[in-house]
C-alpha positions as CSV (number, residue, x, y, z in Angstrom):
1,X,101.5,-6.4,47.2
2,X,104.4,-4.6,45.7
3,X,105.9,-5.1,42.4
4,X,108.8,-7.4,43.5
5,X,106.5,-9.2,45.9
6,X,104.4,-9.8,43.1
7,X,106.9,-10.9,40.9
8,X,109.0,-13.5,43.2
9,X,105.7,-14.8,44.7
10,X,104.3,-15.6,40.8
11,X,107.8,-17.1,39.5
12,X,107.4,-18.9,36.7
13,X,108.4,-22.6,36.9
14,X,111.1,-22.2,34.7
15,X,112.2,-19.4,36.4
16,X,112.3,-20.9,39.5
17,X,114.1,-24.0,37.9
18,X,117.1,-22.2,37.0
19,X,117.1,-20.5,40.2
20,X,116.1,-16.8,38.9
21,X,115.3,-14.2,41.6
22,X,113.8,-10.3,41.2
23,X,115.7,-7.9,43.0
24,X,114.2,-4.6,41.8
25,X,110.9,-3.9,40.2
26,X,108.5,-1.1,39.1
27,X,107.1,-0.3,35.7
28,X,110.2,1.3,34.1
29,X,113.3,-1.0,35.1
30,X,112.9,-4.8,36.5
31,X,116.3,-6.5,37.7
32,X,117.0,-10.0,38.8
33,X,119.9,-12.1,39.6
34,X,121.2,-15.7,38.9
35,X,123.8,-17.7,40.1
36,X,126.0,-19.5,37.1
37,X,125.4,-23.2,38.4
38,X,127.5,-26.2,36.8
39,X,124.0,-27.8,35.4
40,X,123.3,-24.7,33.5
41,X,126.9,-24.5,31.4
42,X,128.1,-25.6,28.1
43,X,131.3,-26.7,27.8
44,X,133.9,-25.1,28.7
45,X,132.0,-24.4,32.3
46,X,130.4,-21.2,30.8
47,X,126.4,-20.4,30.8
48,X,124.6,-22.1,28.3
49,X,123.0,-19.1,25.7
50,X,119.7,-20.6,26.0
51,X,119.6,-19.7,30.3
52,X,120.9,-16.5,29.1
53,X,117.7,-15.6,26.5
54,X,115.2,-17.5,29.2
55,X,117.0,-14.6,31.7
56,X,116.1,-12.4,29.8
57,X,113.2,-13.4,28.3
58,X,111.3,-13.3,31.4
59,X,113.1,-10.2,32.7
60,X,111.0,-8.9,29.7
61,X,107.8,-10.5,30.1
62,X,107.7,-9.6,33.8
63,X,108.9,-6.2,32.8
64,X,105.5,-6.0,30.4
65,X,103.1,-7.7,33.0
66,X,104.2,-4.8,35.2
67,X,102.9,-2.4,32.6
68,X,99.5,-4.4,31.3
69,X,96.1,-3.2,31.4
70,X,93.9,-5.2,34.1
71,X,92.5,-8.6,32.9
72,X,95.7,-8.8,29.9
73,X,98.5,-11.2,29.2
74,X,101.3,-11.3,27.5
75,X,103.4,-13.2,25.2
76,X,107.2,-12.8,23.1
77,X,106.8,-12.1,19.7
78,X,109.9,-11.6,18.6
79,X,114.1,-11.7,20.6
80,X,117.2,-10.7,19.4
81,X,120.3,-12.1,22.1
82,X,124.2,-10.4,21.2
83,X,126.1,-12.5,23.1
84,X,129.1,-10.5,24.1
85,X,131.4,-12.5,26.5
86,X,131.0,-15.6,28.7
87,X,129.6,-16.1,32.2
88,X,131.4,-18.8,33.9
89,X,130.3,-21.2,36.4
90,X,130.0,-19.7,39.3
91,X,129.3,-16.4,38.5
92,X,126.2,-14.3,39.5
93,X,125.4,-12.6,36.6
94,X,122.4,-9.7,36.7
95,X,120.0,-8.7,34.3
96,X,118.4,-5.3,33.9
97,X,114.9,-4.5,31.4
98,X,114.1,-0.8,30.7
99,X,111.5,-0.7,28.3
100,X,112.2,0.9,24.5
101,X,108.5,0.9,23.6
102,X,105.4,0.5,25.6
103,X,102.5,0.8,23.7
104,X,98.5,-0.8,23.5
105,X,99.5,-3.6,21.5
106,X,103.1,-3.9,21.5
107,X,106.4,-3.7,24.3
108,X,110.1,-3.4,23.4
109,X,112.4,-4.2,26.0
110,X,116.1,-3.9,26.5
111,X,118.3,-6.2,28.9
112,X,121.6,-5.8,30.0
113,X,123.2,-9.2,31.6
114,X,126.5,-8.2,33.3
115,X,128.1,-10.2,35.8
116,X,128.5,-9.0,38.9
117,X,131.6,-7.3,38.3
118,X,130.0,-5.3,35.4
119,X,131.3,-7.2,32.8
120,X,128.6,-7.4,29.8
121,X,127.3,-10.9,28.9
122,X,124.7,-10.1,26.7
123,X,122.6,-7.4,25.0
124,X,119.0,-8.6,24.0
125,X,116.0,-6.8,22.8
126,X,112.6,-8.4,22.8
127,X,109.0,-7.7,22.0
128,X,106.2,-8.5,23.3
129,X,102.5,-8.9,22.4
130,X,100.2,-7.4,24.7
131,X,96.9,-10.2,24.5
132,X,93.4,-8.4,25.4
133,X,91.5,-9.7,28.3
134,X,89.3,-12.1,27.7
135,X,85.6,-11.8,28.0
């Protein structure tokens, strides 16, 4: 199975709740899409800035399983969300991970959520513990 494959076939619950979909995946950039529903705004009819960290929370841990040692998990440590400009109901907005670090213990990621006209939405950076496999 490739790397998308794998991905939309193992969607989280949460994932799948807000109605998240991988469009691109391999080990150095993972991209996914979303569609700005009315149920997922604040008020005005804008995204709420808790579906945009969940974006992009799991555009990182994704982003990390794709890099993982057999047998390991994986868990956020740490996230940073610069929320830059609002995503209105409606809108399909994208998000992009490239990784910043990738190392045995630790992965940095960086996602960009534009909408689909390019405009940026948010900036967040994000680590992630890499957990051993267990014996």
């Amino acid at each position: 199975m490739d790397p998308l494959e794998r991905l939309n076939s193992e969607m989280l619950p949460f994932a799948s709740l807000i109605g998240m979909k991988f469009v691109h995946a391999e080990p150095d950039r993972v991209v996914a899409e979303l569609t700005i529903r009315d149920d997922l705004c604040t008020r005005p009819a804008v995204a709420h800035g808790g579906v945009l960290m969940s974006f992009a929370d799991t555009l990182g841990a994704a982003a990390t399983i794709l890099n993982l040692p057999e047998g390991a998990a994986t868990t956020t440590v740490e996230s940073k969300t610069n929320f830059l400009a609002a995503a209105p109901a409606g809108a399909r907005i994208v998000g992009e991970a490239t990784p910043v670090h990738r190392g045995r213990t630790t992965m940095v990621w960086q996602t960009r959520i534009s909408t689909d006209a390019g405009r940026l939405v948010a900036l967040v950076v994000q680590t992630q513990l890499v957990l051993p496999k267990r014996s």
